[in-house]
C-alpha positions in Angstrom: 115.3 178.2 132.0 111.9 176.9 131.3 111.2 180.0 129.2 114.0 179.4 126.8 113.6 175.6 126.6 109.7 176.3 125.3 111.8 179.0 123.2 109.5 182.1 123.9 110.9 184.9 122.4 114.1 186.6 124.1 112.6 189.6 123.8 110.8 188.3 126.7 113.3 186.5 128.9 115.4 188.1 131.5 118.8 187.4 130.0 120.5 188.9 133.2 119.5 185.1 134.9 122.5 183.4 132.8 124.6 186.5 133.0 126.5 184.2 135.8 127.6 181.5 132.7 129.5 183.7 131.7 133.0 184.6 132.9 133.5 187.0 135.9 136.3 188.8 134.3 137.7 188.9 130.5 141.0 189.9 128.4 140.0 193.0 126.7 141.3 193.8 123.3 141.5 197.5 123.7 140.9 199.1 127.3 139.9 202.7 125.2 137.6 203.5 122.6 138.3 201.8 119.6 137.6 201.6 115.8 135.0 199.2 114.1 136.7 196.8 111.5 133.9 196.0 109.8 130.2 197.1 109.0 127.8 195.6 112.0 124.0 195.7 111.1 121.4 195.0 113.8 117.7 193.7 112.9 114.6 193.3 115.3 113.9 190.2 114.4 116.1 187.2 112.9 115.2 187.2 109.1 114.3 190.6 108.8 115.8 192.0 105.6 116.5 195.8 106.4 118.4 196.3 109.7 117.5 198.9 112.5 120.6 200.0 113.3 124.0 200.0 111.2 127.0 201.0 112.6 130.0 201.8 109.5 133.4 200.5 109.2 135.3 203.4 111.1 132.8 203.9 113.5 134.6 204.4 117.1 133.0 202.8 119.5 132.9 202.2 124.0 134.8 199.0 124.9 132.3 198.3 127.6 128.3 199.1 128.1 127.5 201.6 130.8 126.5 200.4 133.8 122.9 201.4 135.7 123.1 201.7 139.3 123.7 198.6 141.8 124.6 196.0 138.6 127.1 193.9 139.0 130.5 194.9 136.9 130.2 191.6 134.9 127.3 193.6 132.6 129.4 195.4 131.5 130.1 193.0 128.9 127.6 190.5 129.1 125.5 190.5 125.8 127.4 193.4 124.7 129.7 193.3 121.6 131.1 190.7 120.1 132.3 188.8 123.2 129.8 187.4 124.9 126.4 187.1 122.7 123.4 185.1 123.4 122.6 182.6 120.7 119.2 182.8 118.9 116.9 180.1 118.2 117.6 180.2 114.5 120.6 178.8 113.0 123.2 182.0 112.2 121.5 184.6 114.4 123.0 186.3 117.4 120.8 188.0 120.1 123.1 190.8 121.7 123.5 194.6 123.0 124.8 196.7 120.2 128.0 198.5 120.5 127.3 202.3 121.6 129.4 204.8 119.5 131.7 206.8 121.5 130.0 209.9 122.3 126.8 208.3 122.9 125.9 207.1 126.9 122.6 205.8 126.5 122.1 202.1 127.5 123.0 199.7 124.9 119.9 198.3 123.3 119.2 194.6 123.0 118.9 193.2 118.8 119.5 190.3 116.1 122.7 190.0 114.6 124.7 187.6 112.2 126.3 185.2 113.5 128.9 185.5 110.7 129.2 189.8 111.0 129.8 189.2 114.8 132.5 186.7 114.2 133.8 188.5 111.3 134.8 191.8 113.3 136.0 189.7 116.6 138.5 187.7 113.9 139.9 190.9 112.5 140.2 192.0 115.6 142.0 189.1 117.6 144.4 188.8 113.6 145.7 192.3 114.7 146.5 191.4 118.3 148.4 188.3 117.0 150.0 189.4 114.1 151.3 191.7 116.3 152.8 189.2 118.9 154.9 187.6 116.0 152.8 184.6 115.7 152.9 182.3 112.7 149.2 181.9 110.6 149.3 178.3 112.5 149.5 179.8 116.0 147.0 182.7 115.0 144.6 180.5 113.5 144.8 178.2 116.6 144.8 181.3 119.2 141.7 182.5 117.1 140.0 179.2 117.8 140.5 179.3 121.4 139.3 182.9 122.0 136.4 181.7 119.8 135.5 179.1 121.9 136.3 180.7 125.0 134.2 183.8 124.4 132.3 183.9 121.2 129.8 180.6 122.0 130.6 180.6 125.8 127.0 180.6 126.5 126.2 177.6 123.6 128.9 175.4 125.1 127.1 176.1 129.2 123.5 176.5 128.3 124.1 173.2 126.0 126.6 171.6 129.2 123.5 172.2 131.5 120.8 170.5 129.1 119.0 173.7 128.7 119.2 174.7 125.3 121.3 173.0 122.4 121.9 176.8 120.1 121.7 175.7 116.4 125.1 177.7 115.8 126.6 174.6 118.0 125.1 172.0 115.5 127.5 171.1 112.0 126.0 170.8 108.9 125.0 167.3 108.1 126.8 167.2 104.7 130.1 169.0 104.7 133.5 168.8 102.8 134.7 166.2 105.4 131.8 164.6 104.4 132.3 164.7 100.7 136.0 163.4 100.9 135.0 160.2 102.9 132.3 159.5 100.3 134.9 160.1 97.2 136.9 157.9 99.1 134.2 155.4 99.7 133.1 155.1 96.4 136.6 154.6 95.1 137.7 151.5 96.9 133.9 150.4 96.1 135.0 150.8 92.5 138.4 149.2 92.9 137.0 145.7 94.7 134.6 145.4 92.1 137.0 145.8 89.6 139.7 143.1 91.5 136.8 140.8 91.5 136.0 140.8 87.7 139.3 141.3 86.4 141.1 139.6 88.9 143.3 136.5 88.2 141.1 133.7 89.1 137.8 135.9 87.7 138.5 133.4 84.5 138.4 130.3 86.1 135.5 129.7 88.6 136.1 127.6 91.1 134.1 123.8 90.2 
């Protein structure tokens, strides 16, 4: 814990440690192999411009990471995905196992991801799954949410819970469109008051 507080590099840490914040078991989308949505691009470093790996759009890929001898069934997923990532020091980076196609049974291999390619292929995904269970757009978009908070940052939400680590992708943007409107807002009953006091009524005839 100390390690990731002084933020040396992940490479470095034993991840396994935390493995335990995460859940013991999980809803799986799709029990079998299954299709890639989207493009996923994996880098060795957050920044780097040119990814090491790429997996394509239409790339079947294992559900679940093989397991070496004597670990405990929880790594199968842990760090492995798009469930359960580990969240990088820098603000829209992911630090996870990359899928393994489906004819490959080599051990999944640790790298840097987007935060926003991660979520992107987990959203189509879960949009499938509820469009299919007859859901309106205000249910999905909720149910997307939930699974989003229950899986996609369930390590932010503990490691920041236990005052070990507050992940950047946990932190909102100091100036958004919330932001924006309360300002507009703001400035508009700035306008009108000054305006009521000038033009007002009684704005002729000061009070002696």
């Amino acid at each position: 814990m100390e390690q990731l507080k002084n933020k040396m590099p992940l490479e470095q840490i034993d991840l396994k440690v935390f493995a335990n914040f995460g859940p013991q078991g999980r809803e799986t989308i799709s029990m079998s192999d299954y299709t890639l949505r989207t493009t996923l691009r994996y880098y060795a470093h957050p920044g780097d411009l040119f990814p090491v790996l790429t997996l394509k759009a239409g790339t079947v890929v294992k559900p679940d990471a093989p397991l070496k001898e004597n670990e405990p069934d929880v790594l199968r997923w842990i760090y492995y995905g798009t469930d359960y990532s580990f969240p990088a020091y820098q603000f829209g980076w992911r630090y996870t196992r990359a899928f393994l196609p489906a004819d490959e049974t080599e051990e999944p291999k640790f790298y840097y991801i987007r935060t926003a390619d991660l979520k992107k292929e987990l959203t189509v995904q879960l949009t499938e799954r509820f469009v299919s269970g007859d859901y309106s757009k205000e249910e999905r978009d909720a149910l997307d949410q939930k699974q989003m908070d229950k899986s996609f940052y369930v390590f932010d939400n503990k490691l920041y819970s236990y005052g070990i680590y507050l992940s950047p992708d946990l932190l909102t943007p100091l100036w958004d469109g919330w932001n924006t409107a309360l300002f507009a807002a703001g400035t508009t009953l700035c306008l009108l008051g000054l305006v009521l006091l000038f033009c007002g009524p009684d704005s002729r005839h000061p009070v002696k």
